[in-house]
C-alpha positions in Angstrom: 23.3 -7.7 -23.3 21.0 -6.9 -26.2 17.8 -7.8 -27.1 15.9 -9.4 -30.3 12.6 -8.1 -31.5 9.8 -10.5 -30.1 9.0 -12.4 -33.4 12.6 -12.9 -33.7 12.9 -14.6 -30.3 9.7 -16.6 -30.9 11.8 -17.5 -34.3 14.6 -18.3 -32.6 14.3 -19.2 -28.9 17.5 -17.5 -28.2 18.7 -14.0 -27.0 21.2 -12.5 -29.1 24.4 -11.0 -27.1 27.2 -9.1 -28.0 30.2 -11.2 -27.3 33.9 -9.5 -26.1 35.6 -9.6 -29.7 32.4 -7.7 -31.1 30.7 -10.7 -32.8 27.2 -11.8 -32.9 26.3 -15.3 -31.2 23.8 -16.9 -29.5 24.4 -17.5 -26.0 21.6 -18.0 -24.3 18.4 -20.6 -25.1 15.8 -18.1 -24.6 12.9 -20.9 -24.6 15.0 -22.8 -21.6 15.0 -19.5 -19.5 11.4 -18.4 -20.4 10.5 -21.7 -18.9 12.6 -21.3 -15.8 11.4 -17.6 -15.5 8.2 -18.9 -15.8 8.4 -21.7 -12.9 8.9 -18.6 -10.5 6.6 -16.5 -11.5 8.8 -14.0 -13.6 7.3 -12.2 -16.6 9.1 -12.3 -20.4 7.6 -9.4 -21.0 3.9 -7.2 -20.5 1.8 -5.1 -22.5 2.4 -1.4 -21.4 -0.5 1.5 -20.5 -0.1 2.0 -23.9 -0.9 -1.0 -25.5 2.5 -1.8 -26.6 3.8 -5.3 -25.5 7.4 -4.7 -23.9 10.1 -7.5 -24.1 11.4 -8.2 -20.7 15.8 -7.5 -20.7 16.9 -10.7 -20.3 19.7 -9.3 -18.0 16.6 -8.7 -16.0 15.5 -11.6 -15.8 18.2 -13.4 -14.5 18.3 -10.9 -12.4 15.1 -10.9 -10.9 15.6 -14.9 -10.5 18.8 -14.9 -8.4 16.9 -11.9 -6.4 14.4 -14.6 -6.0 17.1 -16.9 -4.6 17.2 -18.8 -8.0 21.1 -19.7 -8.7 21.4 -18.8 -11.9 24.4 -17.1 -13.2 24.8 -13.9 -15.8 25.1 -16.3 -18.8 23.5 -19.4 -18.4 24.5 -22.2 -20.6 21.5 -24.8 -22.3 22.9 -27.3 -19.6 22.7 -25.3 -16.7 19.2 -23.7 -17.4 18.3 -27.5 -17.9 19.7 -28.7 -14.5 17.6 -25.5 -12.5 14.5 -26.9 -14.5 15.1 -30.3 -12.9 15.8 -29.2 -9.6 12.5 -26.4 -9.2 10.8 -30.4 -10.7 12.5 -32.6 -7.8 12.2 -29.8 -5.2 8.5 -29.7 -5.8 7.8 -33.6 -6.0 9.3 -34.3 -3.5 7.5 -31.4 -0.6 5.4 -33.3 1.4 2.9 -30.3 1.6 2.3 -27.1 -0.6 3.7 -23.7 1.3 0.5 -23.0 1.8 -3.5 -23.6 1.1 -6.1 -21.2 0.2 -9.6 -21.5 -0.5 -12.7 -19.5 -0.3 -15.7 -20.2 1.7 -18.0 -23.3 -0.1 -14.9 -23.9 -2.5 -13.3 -27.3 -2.4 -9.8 -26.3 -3.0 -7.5 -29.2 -3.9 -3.8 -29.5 -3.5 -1.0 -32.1 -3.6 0.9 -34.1 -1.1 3.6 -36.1 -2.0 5.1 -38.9 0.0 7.6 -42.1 -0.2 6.3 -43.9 -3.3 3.8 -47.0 -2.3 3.3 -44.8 1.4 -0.5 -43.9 2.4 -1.0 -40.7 2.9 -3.5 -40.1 6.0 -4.1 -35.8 5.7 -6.6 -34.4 8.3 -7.6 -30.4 8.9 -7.3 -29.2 12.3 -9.5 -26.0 12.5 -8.7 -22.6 14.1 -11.5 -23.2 17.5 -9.5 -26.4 17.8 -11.7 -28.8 16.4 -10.9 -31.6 13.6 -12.1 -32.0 10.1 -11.8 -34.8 7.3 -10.3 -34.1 3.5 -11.5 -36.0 0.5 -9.1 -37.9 -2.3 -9.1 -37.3 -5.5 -7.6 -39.5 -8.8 -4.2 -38.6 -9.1 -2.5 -40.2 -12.0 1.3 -38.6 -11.7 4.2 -41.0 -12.5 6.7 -41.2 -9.0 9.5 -39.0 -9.2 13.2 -40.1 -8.7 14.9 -37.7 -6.4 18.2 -38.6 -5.3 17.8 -42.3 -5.6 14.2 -42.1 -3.9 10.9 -42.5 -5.2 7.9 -39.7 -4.7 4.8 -40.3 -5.2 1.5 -37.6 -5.4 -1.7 -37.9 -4.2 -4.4 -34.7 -4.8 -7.0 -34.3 -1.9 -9.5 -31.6 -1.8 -10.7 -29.9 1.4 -14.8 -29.4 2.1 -16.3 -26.7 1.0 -18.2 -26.0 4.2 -15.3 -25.1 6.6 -15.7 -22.1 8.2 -13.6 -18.3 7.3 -10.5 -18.4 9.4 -7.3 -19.7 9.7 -6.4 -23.6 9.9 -4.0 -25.9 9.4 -3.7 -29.3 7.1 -1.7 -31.9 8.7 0.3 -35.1 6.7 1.4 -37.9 8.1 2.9 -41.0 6.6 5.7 -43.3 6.8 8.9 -41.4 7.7 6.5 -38.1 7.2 4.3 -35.8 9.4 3.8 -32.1 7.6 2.0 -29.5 8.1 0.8 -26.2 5.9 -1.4 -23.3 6.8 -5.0 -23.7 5.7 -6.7 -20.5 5.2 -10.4 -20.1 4.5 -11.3 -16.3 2.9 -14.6 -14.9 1.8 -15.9 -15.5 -1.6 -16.9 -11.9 -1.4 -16.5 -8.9 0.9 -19.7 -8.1 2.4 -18.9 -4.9 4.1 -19.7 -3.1 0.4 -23.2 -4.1 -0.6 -24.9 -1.3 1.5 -23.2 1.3 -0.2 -24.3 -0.2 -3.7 -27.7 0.0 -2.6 -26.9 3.5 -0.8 -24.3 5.3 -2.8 -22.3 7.5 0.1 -19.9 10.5 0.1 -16.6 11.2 2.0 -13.5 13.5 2.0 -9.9 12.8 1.2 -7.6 15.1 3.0 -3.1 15.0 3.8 -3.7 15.2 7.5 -0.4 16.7 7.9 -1.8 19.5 5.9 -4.8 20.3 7.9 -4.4 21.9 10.8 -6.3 23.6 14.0 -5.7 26.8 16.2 -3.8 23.9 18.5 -1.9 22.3 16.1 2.0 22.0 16.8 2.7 23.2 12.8 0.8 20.2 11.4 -1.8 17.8 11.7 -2.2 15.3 14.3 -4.8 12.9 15.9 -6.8 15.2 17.3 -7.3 17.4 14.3 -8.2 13.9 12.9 -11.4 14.0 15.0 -12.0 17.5 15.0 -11.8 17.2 10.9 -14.2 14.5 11.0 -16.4 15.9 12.9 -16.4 19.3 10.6 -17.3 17.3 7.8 -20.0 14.8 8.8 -21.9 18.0 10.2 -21.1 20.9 7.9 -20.6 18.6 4.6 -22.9 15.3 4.9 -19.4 12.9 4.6 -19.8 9.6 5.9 -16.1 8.9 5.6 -12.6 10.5 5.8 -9.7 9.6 3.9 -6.2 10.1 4.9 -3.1 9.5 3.5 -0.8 6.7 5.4 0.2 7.0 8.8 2.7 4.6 8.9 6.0 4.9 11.0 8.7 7.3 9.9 12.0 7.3 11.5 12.2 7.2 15.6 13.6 10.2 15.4 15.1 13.7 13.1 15.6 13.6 10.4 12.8 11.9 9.3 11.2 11.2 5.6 8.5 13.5 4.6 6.9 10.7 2.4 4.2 9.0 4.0 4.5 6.0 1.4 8.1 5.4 2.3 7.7 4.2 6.1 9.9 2.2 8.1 7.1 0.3 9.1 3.4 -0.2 8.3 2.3 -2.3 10.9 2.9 0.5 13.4 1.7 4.5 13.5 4.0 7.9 13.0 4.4 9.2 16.7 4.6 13.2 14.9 0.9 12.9 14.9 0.4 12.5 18.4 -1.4 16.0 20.1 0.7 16.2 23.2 -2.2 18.1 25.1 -4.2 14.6 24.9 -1.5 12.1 27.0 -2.4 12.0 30.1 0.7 11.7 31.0 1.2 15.3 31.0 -0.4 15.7 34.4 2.7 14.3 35.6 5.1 17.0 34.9 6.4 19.5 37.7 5.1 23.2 36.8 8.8 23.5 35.2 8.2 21.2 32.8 4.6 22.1 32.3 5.9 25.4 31.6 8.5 24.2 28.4 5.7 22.2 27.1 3.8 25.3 27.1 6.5 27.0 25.6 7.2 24.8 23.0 3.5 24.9 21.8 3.1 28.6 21.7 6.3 28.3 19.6 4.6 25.6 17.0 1.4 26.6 17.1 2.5 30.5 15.1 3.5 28.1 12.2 -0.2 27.2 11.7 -0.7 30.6 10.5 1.6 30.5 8.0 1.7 29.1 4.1 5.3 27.4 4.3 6.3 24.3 4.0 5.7 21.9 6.9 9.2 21.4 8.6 8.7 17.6 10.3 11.8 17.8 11.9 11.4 20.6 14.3 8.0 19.5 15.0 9.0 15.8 16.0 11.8 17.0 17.4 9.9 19.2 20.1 7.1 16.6 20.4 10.0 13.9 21.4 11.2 16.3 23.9 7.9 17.0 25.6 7.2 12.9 25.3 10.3 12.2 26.6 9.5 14.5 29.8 6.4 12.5 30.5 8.1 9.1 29.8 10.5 10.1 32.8 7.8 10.1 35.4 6.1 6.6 36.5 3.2 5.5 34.9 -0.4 5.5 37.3 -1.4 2.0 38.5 -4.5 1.7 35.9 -2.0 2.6 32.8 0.9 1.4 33.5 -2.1 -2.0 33.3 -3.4 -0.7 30.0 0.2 -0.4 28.6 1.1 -3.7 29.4 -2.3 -5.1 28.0 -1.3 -3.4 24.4 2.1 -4.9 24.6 0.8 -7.8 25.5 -1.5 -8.0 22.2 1.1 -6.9 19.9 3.9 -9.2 21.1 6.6 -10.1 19.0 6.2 -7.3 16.5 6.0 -4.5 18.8 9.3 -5.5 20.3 11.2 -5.8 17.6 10.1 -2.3 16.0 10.4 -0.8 19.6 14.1 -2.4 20.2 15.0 -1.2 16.4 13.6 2.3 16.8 16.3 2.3 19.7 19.1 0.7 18.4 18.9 3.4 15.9 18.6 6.5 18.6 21.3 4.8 20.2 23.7 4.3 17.5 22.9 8.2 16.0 21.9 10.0 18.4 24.3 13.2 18.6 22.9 15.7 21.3 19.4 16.7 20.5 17.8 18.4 22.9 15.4 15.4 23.1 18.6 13.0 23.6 17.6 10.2 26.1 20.5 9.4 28.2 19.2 5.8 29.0 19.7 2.5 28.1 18.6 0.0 25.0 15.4 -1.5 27.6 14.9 2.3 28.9 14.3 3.0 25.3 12.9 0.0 24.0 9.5 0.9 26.7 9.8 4.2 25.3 9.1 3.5 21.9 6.6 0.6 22.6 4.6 3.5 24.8 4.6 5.5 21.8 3.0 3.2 19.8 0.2 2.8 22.8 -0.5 6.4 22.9 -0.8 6.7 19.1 -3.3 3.7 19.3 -5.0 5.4 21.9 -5.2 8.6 20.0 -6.3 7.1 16.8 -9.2 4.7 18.4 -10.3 8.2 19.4 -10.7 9.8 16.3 -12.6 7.1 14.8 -14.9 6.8 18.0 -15.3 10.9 17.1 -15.8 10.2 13.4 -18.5 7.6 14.3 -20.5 9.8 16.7 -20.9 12.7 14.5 -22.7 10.4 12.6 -20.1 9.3 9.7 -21.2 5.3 8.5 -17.4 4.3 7.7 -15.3 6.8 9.9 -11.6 6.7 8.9 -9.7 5.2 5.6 -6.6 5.0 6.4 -4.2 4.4 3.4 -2.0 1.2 2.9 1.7 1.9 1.2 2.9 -0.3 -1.1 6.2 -1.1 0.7 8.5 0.1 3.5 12.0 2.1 3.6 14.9 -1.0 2.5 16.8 0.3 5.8 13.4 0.5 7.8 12.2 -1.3 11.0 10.5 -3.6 8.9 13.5 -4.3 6.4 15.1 -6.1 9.7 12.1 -7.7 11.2 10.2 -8.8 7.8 13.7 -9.8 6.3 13.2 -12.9 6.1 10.1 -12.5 4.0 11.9 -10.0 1.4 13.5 -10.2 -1.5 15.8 -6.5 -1.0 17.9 -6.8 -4.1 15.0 -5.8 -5.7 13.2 -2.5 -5.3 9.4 -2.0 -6.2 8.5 0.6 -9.2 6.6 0.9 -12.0 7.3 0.8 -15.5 6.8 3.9 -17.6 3.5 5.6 -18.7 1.7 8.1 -20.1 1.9 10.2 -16.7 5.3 9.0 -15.7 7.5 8.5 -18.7 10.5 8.4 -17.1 8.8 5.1 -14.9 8.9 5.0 -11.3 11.5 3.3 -8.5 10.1 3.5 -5.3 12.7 1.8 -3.9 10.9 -0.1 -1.6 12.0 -4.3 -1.0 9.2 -6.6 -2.5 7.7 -9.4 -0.4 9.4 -12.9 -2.0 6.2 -14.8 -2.7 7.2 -18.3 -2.0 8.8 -17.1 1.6 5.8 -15.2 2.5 3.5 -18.3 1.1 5.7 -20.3 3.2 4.8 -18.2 6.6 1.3 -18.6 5.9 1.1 -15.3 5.6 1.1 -14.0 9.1 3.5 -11.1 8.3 0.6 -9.3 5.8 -2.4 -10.7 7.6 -0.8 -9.3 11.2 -0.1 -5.9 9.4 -3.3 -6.0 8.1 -5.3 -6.6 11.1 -3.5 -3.8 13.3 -4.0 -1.2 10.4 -7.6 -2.1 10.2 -8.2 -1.8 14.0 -9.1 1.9 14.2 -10.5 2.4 10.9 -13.7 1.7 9.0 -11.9 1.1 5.7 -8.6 0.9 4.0 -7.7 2.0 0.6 -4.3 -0.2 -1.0 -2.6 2.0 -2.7 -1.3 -0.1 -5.8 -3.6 -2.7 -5.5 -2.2 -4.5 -8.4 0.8 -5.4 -6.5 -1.7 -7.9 -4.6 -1.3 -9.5 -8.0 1.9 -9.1 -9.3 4.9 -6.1 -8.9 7.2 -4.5 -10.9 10.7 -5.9 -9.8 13.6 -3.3 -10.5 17.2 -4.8 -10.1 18.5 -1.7 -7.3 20.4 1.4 -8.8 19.0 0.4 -12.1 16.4 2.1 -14.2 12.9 1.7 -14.0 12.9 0.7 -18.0 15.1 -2.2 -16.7 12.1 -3.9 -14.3 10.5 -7.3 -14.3 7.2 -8.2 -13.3 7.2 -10.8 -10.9 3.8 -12.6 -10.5 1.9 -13.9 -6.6 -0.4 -16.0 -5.7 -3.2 -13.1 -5.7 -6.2 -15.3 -4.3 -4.0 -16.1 -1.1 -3.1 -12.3 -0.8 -6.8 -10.6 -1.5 -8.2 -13.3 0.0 -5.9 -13.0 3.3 -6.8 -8.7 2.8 -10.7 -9.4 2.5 -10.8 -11.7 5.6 -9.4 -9.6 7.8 -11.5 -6.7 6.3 -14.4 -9.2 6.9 -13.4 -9.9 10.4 -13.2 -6.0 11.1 -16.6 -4.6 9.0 -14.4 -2.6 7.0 -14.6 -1.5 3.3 -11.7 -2.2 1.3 -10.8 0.5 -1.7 -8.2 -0.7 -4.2 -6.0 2.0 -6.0 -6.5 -0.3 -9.5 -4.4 2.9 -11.8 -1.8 1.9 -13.9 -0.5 -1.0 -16.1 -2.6 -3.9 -15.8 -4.3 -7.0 -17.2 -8.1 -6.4 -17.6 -8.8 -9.5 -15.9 -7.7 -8.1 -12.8 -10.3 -5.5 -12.0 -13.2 -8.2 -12.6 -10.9 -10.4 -10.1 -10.8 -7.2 -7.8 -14.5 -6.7 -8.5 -15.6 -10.5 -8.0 -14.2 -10.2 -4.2 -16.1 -6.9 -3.5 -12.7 -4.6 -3.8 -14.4 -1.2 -5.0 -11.5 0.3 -7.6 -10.8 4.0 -8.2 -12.4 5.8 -10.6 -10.9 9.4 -11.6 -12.4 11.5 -13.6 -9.8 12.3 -15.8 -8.7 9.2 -16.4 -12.0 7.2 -17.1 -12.4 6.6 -21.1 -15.4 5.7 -22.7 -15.3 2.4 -25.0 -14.5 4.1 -27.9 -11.4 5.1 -25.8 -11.4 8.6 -27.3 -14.6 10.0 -25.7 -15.2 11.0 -22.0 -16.9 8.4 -19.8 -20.8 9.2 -19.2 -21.9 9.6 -15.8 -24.4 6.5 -15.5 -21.3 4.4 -17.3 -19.3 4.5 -14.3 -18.6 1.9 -12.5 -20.7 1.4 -9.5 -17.9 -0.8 -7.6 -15.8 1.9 -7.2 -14.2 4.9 -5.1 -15.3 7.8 -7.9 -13.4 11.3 -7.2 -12.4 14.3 -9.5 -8.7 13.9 -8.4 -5.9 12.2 -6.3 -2.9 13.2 -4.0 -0.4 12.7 -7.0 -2.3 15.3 -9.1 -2.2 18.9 -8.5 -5.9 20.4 -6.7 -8.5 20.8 -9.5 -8.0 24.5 -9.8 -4.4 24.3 -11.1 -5.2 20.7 -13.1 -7.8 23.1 -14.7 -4.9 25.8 -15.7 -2.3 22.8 -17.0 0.1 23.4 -14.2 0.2 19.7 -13.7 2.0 20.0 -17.3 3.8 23.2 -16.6 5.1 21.7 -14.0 6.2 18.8 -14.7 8.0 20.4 -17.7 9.8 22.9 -15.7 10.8 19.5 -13.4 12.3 17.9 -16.4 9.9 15.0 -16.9 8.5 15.5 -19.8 9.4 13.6 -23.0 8.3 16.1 -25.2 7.8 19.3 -25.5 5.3 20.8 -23.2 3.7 22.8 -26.0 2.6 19.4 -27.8 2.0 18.1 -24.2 -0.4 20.8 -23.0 -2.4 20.8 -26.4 -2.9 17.1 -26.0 -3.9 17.6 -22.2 -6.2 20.1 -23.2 -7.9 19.1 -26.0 -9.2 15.7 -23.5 -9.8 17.9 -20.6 -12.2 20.0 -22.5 -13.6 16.7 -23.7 -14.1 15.8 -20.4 -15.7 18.9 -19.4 -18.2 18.9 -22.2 -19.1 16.0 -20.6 -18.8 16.6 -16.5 -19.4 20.1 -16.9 -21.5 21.5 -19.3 -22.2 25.6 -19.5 -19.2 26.1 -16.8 -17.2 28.9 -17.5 -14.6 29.7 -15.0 -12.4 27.6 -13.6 -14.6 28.1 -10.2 -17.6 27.0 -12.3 -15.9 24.0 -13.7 -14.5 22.8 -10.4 -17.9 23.0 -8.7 -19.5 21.3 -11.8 -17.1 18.3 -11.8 -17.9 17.3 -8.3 -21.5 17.6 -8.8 -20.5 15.2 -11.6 -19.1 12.7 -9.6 -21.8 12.3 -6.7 -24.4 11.9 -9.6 -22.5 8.3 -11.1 -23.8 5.0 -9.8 -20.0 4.6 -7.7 -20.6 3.4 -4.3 -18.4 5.9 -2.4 -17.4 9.3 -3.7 -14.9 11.0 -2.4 -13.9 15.1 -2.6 -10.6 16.3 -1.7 -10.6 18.7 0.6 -7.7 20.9 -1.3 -10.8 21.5 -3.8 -13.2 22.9 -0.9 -10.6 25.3 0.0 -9.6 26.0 -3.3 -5.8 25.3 -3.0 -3.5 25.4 -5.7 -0.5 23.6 -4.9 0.3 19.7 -5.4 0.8 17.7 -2.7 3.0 15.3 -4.7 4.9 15.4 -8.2 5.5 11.7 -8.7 9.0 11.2 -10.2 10.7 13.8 -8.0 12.5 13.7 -4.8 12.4 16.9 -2.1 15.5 18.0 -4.2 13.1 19.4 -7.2 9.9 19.7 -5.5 8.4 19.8 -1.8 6.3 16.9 -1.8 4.0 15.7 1.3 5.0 19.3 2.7 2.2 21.8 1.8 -0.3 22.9 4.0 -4.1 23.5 3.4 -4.6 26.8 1.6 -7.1 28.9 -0.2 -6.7 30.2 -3.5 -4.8 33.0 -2.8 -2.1 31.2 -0.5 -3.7 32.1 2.6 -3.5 29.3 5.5 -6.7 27.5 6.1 -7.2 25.8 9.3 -9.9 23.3 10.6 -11.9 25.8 12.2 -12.3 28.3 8.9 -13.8 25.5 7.3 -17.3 25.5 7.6 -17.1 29.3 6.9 -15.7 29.3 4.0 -18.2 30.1 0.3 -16.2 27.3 -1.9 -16.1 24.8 1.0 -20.2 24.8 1.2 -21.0 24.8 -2.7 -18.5 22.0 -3.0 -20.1 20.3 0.1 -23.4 20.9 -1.5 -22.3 19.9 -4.8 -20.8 16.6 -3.5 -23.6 15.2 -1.2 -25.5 11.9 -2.7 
């Protein structure tokens, strides 16, 4: 189905199609469907990164709006689009209660009940301690409502705006009706950041994976974690580490290399466990102490090498040595402390644990790790896992905090888990997976993006109260001082692709973004953590000052940040101070090679371009030496330049900045070419190197010339 210009579609209110004997007609009453998209929260169309307003396909519309559970069909008639806008209109007069209330702390939110016409409604707030609270009525002049031969009629109430931050619940009752919704009370504003707008302070981003020690088993784990921490509060001044997601993988080989596809993001990937810290492994006979020895002399040679990180070996050996320990019983005081985290976790625990066996049990073929027992066997074994990588990870960020880091560990929030994942069975009910999450195209990815990832449906997770994100939330925050979201504009609305389409064929689909921030900055609130939004991208300018209003720092990136003009480079004192500032990100190459244009050279030799890389490269060029006229002054070589850059950045009023540790070391290679798969490039498999492709490992660090000048360079 084609497409009109805008003006002609404003002209005409209709979409023009192509009809089967080749003739032009109008089929479909645009103004009728942009309506009914518009009830659920569908865009028409958006203004790109460019500035240029894109007209939504209307194929992708209807789409998107049976994705949403809409039942439209592929070519709507007037009638029918008019019958859906009368239903979405009887279906909402006649809900006793809205899906679900949410207000911040000292507003007096109102909302609408609705109840048999002539009825009194008696509504009441029964608090989170267990204690009782009164709501207010307001005018309501809204006609009653025929539904189905009975008459609705709506009454507005407003809640106090004195109730305390937490979770509640609004109860209705009236004749024939007793309701209730969730109630939830979130901070105006996040206080957790005002220190570090007074006191502007300094961390490290780092691909844990990557960085490795002497003891490593080929790549990163938990225990590096601390011992990385550590390095850099005393050898580099950072009050903070930031990592890249540790979400769940698959339970077992072959697993995704991608942190930001995860089965799950509620719970932790169990490669990142250091078998030498369970202490369960002073259960194993001298035989088996012997293997596990074995195995780690084995791993621990890759740590000297520049390849690729191979996660399947690695997990693979790890399982085996886990396993071993798993098959002896558990001491009285934690087999206590095992049941005390499952006891916490519940309901979600279970489920990932029974999925992560199901799946070993139903593909399994012969591993030397293969478990010969059954699905409850299993079940614990996955569950204890999970309590050894909480364990782990509660003691990295006790490490981070005693070497004297403010904030500790950021861990990093995905925007969206694997569509066969754990959490594509247990949060399927909050899903909407004939949709997958992208990003339309830009000037960085102009093929657009499909991340392939299932969206939350809004009015389902609205509906839950949102105890699906504010439970995730709360156990990713647990062992961290902060979080940043990557794509934190999907907190306000996400780019809906219909599956095995093409990202140009997406459809923004709007949420209720004060229930979701405000649900993400209470339980940030409740755990004295920072929150960091990854604000890149298309967006509506209204959205950072949204972001900012709640006390979300954004991201500000050195290469991307414009000055008002939009064609000079952004002066240091006009940064924002609200903000994560850095020189670069995961999804750009280290600064050394961005400096050289291999991000262009690249991604030209990877087909992504959409010109040629000639024109491309001038163009990069001619803003990065804008940039450095600016940043870095006098700088010469590269070295100079890179150095210069981060000084840069710690001298701009941003409340954190943050240096990535592949520019200390003065790697070269990218982490991550967005648009690619592990066919074309090795993303999320690269470990830490210097300049020359020499392996760097945790203990080389401090030792190192570049590592101290950019230290020194990048302390506030």
């Amino acid at each position: 189905m084609g497409e009109t210009p805008c003006s002609a579609i404003n002209l005409l209110f209709t979409t023009l199609a192509t009809l089967q004997d080749g003739t032009i007609g109008f089929v479909i009453n645009y103004e009728l469907l942009s309506e009914l998209a518009g009830r659920y929260g569908v865009a028409t169309g958006y203004t790109s990164a460019g500035g240029q307003y894109i007209v939504t396909p209307t194929s992708s519309i209807l789409y998107t709006l049976t994705a949403l559970g809409v039942n439209v069909s592929s070519d709507p008639s007037d009638e029918e689009l008019t019958r859906l806008l009368f239903e979405e209109y009887q279906t909402r007069m006649s809900r006793p209660l809205p899906a679900c209330v949410v207000t911040t702390s000292g507003h007096e939110k109102r909302f609408d009940v609705h109840v048999h016409a002539g009825m009194e409604a008696r509504v009441e707030i029964r608090l989170e301690d267990g204690g009782t609270r009164e709501v207010y009525q307001d005018e309501n002049m809204q006609p009653d409502a025929d539904v189905a031969g009975q008459m609705w009629g709506e009454a507005t109430f407003h809640v106090p705006g004195d109730l305390p931050l937490g979770y509640h619940e609004i109860e209705l009752v009236s004749e024939g009706i007793t309701a209730t919704c969730p109630l939830i009370v979130t901070p105006t504003r996040l206080s957790t950041v005002d220190q570090y707008l007074e006191h502007p302070t300094g961390g490290v981003m780092a691909q844990l994976y990557s960085v490795r020690s002497a003891e490593s088993w080929g790549m990163g784990d938990f225990h590096d974690l601390g011992e990385l921490a550590q390095t850099l509060a005393h050898d580099a001044g950072a009050d903070f580490l930031l990592i890249n997601p540790l979400h769940a993988a698959e339970p077992f080989p072959p697993v995704e290399d991608s942190p930001y596809l995860p089965t799950s993001r509620r719970y932790v990937n169990p490669i990142y466990l250091r078998v030498e810290d369970v202490p369960e492994l002073n259960n194993l006979s001298p035989d088996e102490l012997s293997d596990v020895a074995e195995l780690a002399e084995e791993f621990r040679a890759r740590n000297q090498s520049a390849e690729e990180i191979v996660r399947n070996d690695i997990f693979e050996a790890k399982l085996q040595a886990l396993h071993a320990m798993f098959g002896h019983p558990l001491s009285d005081e934690r087999a206590v402390a095992f049941g005390e985290y499952q006891a916490r976790e519940g309901q979600a625990l279970r489920d990932f644990a029974v999925w992560c066996a199901e799946q070993h049990l139903a593909r399994d073929t012969g591993r030397r790790h293969a478990m010969t027992e059954g699905l409850t066997e299993l079940t614990d074994f996955y569950a204890w896992l999970q309590f050894l990588c909480d364990e782990q990870l509660a003691a990295a960020q006790q490490k981070a905090i005693d070497a004297g880091m403010g904030i500790g560990l950021v861990t990093d929030l995905a925007v969206g888990i694997h569509p066969g994942g754990a959490e594509a069975v247990s949060l399927a009910d909050y899903l909407a997976p004939a949709a997958s999450v992208g990003a339309p195209p830009d000037e960085y990815n102009q093929m657009g993006q499909d991340w392939s990832q299932p969206p939350w449906h809004p009015v389902r997770l609205a509906e839950a109260g949102y105890k699906p994100w504010r439970d995730m939330m709360a156990t990713v925050l647990r062992n961290a001082g902060g979080v940043r979201v990557d794509h934190v504009l999907g907190l306000f609305r996400l780019y809906w692709i219909p599956r095995m389409q093409a990202p140009t064929m997406g459809a923004y689909v709007a949420y209720d973004w004060e229930a979701m921030l405000g649900v993400l900055t209470l339980e940030a609130e409740r755990a004295g953590a920072v929150l960091i939004g990854e604000d890149l991208g298309t967006l509506e300018p209204w959205v950072l000052d949204a972001l900012a209003s709640r006390g979300v720092m954004g991201t500000s990136i050195v290469w991307f940040e414009h000055a008002s003009d939009n064609v000079s480079a952004l002066a240091q004192q006009d940064y924002r101070a609200l903000a994560l500032g850095s020189v670069g990100t995961h999804d750009l190459p280290p600064t050394l090679a961005y400096l050289a244009g291999e991000h262009i050279t690249l991604r030209a030799r990877l087909g992504l371009l959409t010109r040629p890389a000639d024109e491309e490269l001038a163009g990069e060029r001619e803003w990065m030496d804008r940039v450095l006229a600016v940043a870095a002054p006098g700088a010469e070589t590269e070295r100079e330049q890179l150095v210069a850059l981060h000084k840069f950045m710690a001298g701009t009023p941003s409340a954190l900045t943050c240096t990535n540790l592949v520019d200390m070391v003065g790697d070269r290679r990218a982490q991550n070419m967005p648009g690619t798969t592990h066919d074309t490039y090795p993303n999320w498999c690269m470990p830490l190197t210097d300049p020359d492709g020499k392996p760097v490992i945790i203990e080389d660090l401090a030792g190192l010339e570049l590592f101290q000048q950019v230290a020194e360079a990048s302390r506030r």
